[in-house]
Every structure is written in C-alpha cells, then in structure tokens.
N, C-alpha and C positions, 0 to 999 in steps of 0.2 A: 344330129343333123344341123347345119347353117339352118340362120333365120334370119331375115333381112337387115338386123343392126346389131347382129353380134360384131363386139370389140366398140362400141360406144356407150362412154360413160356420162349418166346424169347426175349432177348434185339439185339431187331434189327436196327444195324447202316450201310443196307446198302444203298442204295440212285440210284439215272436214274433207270435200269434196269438189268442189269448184276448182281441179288442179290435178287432187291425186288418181282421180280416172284416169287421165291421161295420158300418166304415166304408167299406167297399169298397160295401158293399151299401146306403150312403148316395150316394155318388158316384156310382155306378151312375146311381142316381134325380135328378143334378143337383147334390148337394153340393159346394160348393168344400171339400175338406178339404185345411189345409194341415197336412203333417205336422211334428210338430216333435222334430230331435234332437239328442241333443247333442255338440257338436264334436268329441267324441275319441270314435270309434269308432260313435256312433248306433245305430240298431237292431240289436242282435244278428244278427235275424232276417236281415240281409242277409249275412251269414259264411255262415247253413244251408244246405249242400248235400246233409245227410244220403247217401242211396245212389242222390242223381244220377249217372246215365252218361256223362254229357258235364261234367267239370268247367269247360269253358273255353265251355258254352253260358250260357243265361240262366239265372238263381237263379229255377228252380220255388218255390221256398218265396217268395221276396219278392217276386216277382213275382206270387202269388197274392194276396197280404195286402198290396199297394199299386197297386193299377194306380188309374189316375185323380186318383192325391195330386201333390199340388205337396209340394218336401221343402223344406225350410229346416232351419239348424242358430242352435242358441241355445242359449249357457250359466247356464243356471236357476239356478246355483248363485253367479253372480254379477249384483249388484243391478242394474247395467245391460241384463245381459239378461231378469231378470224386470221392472223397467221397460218394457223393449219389448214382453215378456209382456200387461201391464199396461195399455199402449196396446190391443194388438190384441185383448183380451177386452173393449175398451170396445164395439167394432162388432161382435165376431163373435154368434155367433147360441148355438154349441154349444161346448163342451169336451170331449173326452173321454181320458178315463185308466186305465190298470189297473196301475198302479204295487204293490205292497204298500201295507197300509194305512198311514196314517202321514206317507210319502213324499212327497205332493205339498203335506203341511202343513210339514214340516220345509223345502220348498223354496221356503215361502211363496207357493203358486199352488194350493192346496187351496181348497173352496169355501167356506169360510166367509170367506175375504179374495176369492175374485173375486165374492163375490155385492154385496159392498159399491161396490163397481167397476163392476158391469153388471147391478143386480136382477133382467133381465131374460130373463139366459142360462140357458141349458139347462147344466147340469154333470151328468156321467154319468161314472158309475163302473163297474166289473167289476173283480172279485178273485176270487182263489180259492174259499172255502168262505163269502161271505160279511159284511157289514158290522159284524155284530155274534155276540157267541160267545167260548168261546177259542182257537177258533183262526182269528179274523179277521185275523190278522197274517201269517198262514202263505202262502209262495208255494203256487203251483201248475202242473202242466203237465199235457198230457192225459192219460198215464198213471193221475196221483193223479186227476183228477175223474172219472177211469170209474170206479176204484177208489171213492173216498168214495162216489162218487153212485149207487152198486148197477150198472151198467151192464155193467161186467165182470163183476160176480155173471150176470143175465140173461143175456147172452149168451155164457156158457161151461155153462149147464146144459144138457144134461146128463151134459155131462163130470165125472171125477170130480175134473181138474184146473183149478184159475182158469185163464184164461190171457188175456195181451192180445192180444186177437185182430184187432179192429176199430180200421183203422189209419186213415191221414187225418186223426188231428186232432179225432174226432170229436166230443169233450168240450170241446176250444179253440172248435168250428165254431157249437156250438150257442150256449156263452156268447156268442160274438159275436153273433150271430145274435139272440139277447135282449138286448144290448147296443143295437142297431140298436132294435130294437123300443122298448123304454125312450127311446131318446131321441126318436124319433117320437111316443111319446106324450106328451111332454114339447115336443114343436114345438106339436104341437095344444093341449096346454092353457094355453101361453103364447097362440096365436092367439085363445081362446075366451074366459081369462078374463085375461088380461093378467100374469101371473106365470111369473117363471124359479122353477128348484127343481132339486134336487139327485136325479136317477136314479141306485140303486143296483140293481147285479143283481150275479151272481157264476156262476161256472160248474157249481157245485153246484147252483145253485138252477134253470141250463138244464135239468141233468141230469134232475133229477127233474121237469121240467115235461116233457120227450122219452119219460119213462118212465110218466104221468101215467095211464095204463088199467093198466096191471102194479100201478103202485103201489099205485091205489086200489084195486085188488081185493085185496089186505093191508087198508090202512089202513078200509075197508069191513067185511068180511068175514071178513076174516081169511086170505085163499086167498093162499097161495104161490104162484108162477107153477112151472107144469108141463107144461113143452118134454118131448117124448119125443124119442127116436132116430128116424130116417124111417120105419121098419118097423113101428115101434109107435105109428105116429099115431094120435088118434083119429076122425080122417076124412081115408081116401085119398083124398079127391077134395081134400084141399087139401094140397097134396105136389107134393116133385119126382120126377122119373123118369127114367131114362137113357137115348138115344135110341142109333141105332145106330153113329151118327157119335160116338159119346163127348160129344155135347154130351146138355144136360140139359133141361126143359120141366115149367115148373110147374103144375099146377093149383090153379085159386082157387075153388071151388065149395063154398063154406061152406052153401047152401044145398041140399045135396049130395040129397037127394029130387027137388025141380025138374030137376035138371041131368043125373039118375040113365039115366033109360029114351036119351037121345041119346047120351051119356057110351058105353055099354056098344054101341050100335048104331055107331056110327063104331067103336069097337076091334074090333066084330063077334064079340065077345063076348056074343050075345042070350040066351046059354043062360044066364048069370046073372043076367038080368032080376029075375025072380022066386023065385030060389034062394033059402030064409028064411034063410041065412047071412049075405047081403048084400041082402034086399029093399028096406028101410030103413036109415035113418040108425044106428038103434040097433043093426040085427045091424050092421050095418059095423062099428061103432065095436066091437061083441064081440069080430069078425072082423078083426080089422084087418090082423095081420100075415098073414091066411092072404090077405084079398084085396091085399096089397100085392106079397105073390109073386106074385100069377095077372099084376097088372100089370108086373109088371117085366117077363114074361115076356113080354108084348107088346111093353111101348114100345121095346123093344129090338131090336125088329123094322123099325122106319123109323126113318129121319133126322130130325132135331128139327123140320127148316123143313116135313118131308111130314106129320108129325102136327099144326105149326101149320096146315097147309092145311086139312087135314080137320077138326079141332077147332071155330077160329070160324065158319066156315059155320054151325055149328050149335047156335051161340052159349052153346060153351062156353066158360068164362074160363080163359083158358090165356097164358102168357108165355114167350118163351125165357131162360133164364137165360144171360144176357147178359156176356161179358169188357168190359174196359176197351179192347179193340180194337172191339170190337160197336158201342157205342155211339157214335162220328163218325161212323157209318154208317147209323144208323138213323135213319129217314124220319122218326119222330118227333122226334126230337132236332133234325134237319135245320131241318124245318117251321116249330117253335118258334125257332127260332133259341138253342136251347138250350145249341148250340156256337157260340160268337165269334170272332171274329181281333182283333186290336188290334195296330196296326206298331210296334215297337221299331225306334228311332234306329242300333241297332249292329246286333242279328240278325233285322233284318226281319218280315215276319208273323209273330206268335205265334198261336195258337192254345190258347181258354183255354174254362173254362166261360163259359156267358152268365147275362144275367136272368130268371130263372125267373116272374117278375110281368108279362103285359102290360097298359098300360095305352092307350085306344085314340085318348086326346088328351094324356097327357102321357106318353110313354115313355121308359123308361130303358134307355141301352143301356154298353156298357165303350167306353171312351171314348180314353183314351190309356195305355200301355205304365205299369208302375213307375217310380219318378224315381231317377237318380240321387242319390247322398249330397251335398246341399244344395243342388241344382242350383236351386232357383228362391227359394235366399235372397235375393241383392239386389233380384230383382223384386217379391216380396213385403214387404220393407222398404220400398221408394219406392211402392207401393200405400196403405202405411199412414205415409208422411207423413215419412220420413228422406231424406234427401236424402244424393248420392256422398258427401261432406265425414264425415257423419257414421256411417255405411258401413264408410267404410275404418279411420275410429277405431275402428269395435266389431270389424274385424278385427284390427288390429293388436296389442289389448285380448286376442283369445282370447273376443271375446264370440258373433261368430258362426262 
C-alpha cells in the first residue's frame, strides 16, 4: 500500500536520540531515510545498553531510534566522501542533522553549501537549547532539556526536592518529534510554493511547546502552576485511588457537579449527596482532604477492574493506572495496532511501539528491524550512480 511520503529520500545524520525519532516517525510514513555514519565507530547510540537485562539480546535503545533506516557509513571529513555526500543531496528530498552547532559547517555539508547543490531540499536541524543565543553551541541530552525547559521543575512539584523523575528520553522524544514536524512542513511548502529552506527546532524549544498551557498560565497571568499532594487536591473527582488489589484507578471528572449525584450512588455513598461539605464543586474543593479520606475508605474495598465495572456504566471517566505490563494487553492498544512486531534477521519478532496516526488510504506502518553498522552502503552507492570499481576504491581509501 502508499504511505504518505513514499518516494522521499532523507540523508540522515542524526545520531543518540534527539533527532533519530524523528526520523523513525518519517519512515514510519514511507520515508527512505538513509542513515549516514561515520566509519569508525557510527552512531554512539548503538554502544547504549544502559540497564538492559539481556546484554546479548537486541539494543532496545537503537533499535528504537532506527527501525526502517537503510545504514551506510561515509567519511565527511574526507573530500571524497563529502563528494558522494554531494552527489546524493542532488536527488534526495531532506537532510537532517543534530550535530552541535557549527559541526556540519566545518565538515562542509551545512546548509548554506547544500542549498547551492540542491535549492530545492528540505534541511532540518535540532540542537540543544536552540539556533541562536549563547548557548546555541552547547550539547545536550535529556537530562539538561528537562532541566533548561522547566519540565523537571513541573513535574517534581510538589516535592521539596527537584528530581529527574520522567525517564524515556522524554525531552530527546519530543525534540524529535518537532524535528519530524518541522520537516513535514518544510515537504509541504516546497510542494506548494516551490522552495527548499532550512528548519531549525531544538529540544528546548519541544520543551516548552509540551508545557505550552502550564507555561502560558505564567507567561499570561502570572499563575505558577500548583500541583497539590493527592489529599489535598482541589477536586476528588479527578484523582487517584487505591483499589483493594493494590492496584490504583483514576478519576477524570473535572466537571465534577455533572458527574457528582452517579459518582456517590455507585460507591453508595448517597448520604453525601447533599451534605453542604461536599454538595458542590466549591464545598469539595473546601473539603477536599476530609472527602478524599471518606474515599479511600471505600475504593479500598474492591478491586481496580470491579470498580472499573461499575464506574463506566454510569458514565463516569475513570482509567486504570496502567504498568508497562498492562499495556500489550490492553484491547485498546491491541485494536489500534498501537503494539507492532517488526522481524529482526538475528533475534526474530521484535515487538516494539507502533504508529500512533492512522490514515485510511495511505498508512504508515514499522516496516523493517534497525540496520546493521553500514549494512546497506554498497547498495546505496550503486542506487546513486557508483559502480563496484569505484566501491572498493572508497573502501580501501577509509572513505566508506
């Protein structure tokens, strides 16, 4: 089947994470991205086994941030391999890079030398904190962008200590993630008005576009964001609870008056209906910690899945809070095809996220395994016009 960017090719040189999502979620969609790296050592990101349990299974980490790339190796830093550089940004469609800044100008494949080359191409960028600034030069890894971009502020209130809590990557995930975007909009307006251009985003700049209601309510208003402790929420009804099974089940009832009179008749708690401690929204919110005890003191009484039962019937908004086991499990996930498999050549079915976008005439689905370190150089050099003879030259050279 079509998938919405089949026949567009990416020369993609970005590397860890802040980048190569991106592009995954371009392939995803039909993208040829050919990855490119360079012959002594390549992608870091293929070393990371961080607190894998299986060192001698697949690289979770690079396996996430290349499935669907074709890899090739080429040495940039010699003028025959940015020649063939050179060659293959005549035809491709995209670039993309998260180098530090600087880096891909000193190696002569920045855009001001491939726009002359190809007017036409899409170049995209992602860096740390940014294109312009003083600290446009500065790396970065998730850590620092939760850090710079308030994220770790937010999500450690109202602790009295910072902490990096929210693991995954999640500062790398988004950058990429607007990386992708950026260059998508940069396909469409080469198709629209006839022009390539240089997209620049940064992972500070995801940060703060993920945080975009928090922030504006500062940047607005002036309002601090003000997370309470569970107990001291300002409305029970959108909270978690602790079931009898030790699992937990949330309520999402922000409009917590609508939701109020069914709410208290499933827990069978009617005698608080009308109680002016909790009648309304307002005493709740008075009340909060007195009725968030009276509720513990129930949900603690069934099982997470028996209070899901009784809840939506009665069309309260309610979830289970779900493990990382829960979810291969769940009907929704299932349905969506939200879970994938994609066959690796060595360890067989993998099982990985899927694409979260469907579309209902041109779908994107995960397509093939990660690549091996340069497994599809020499088919990608005779794609673009080298021939064995000259092949083996640029191996023997140290170029590919």
């Amino acid at each position: 089947m079509r998938s919405p960017l089949d026949g567009i090719t990416i020369l993609d040189m970005t590397h860890w994470q802040n980048g190569p999502w991106g592009t995954v979620m371009l392939s995803d969609m039909g993208a040829d991205v050919i990855k490119i790296e360079d012959p002594i050592g390549g992608d870091p990101g293929r070393a990371a086994r961080g607190m894998q349990s299986n060192p001698d299974g697949p690289g979770t980490y690079f396996e996430t941030m290349n499935r669907n790339k074709r890899a090739m190796t080429l040495n940039l830093k010699s003028q025959q391999g940015r020649d063939i550089f050179y060659t293959m940004a005549k035809k491709a469609d995209v670039i993309t890079q998260n180098y530090r800044k600087g880096v891909v100008d000193k190696l002569m494949v920045g855009y001001e030398t491939i726009k002359e080359i190809n007017p036409k191409l899409v170049y995209a960028s992602v860096n740390g904190f940014g294109p312009k600034g003083p600290d446009s030069h500065d790396g970065v890894f998730d850590i620092l962008g939760q850090a710079r971009g308030g994220f770790m502020y937010l999500s450690s209130i109202p602790d009295d200590d910072i902490s990096y809590r929210v693991g995954g990557g999640i500062a790398d995930q988004v950058g990429a993630i607007t990386l992708a975007y950026g260059v998508l909009l940069g396909i469409i307006s080469r198709e629209r008005f006839g022009v390539g251009q240089h997209v620049q985003t940064s992972q500070l700049g995801g940060q703060l576009m993920l945080q975009a209601l928090a922030l504006n309510g500062y940047l607005i208003n002036g309002d601090l964001p003000q997370p309470r402790r569970r107990k001291n929420t300002p409305n029970p009804l959108f909270s978690i609870y602790k079931c009898a099974d030790d699992r937990w089940v949330a309520i999402g009832c922000i409009q917590s008056d609508r939701y109020w009179r069914d709410f208290v008749q499933v827990l069978e708690i009617e005698q608080f209906e009308e109680d002016p401690r909790f009648c309304d929204m307002a005493a709740r919110t008075a009340n909060s910690a007195e009725l968030v005890k009276i509720l513990d003191g129930v949900f603690i009484n069934r099982a997470c899945d028996e209070w899901m039962a009784l809840l939506k019937p009665r069309g309260v908004n309610c979830a289970k809070v779900q493990t990382y086991e829960d979810i291969p499990n769940d009907p929704q996930v299932t349905e969506n095809d939200y879970i994938t498999t994609v066959e690796h050549p060595t360890f067989g079915t993998l099982t990985e996220v899927g694409v979260p976008v469907s579309l209902s005439e041109t779908p994107g689905w995960a397509r093939t395994a990660a690549p091996e370190f340069g497994q599809h150089t020499e088919e990608i050099l005779q794609e673009f016009g080298y021939d064995w003879d000259q092949i083996t030259d640029f191996r023997d050279k140290g170029v590919i």
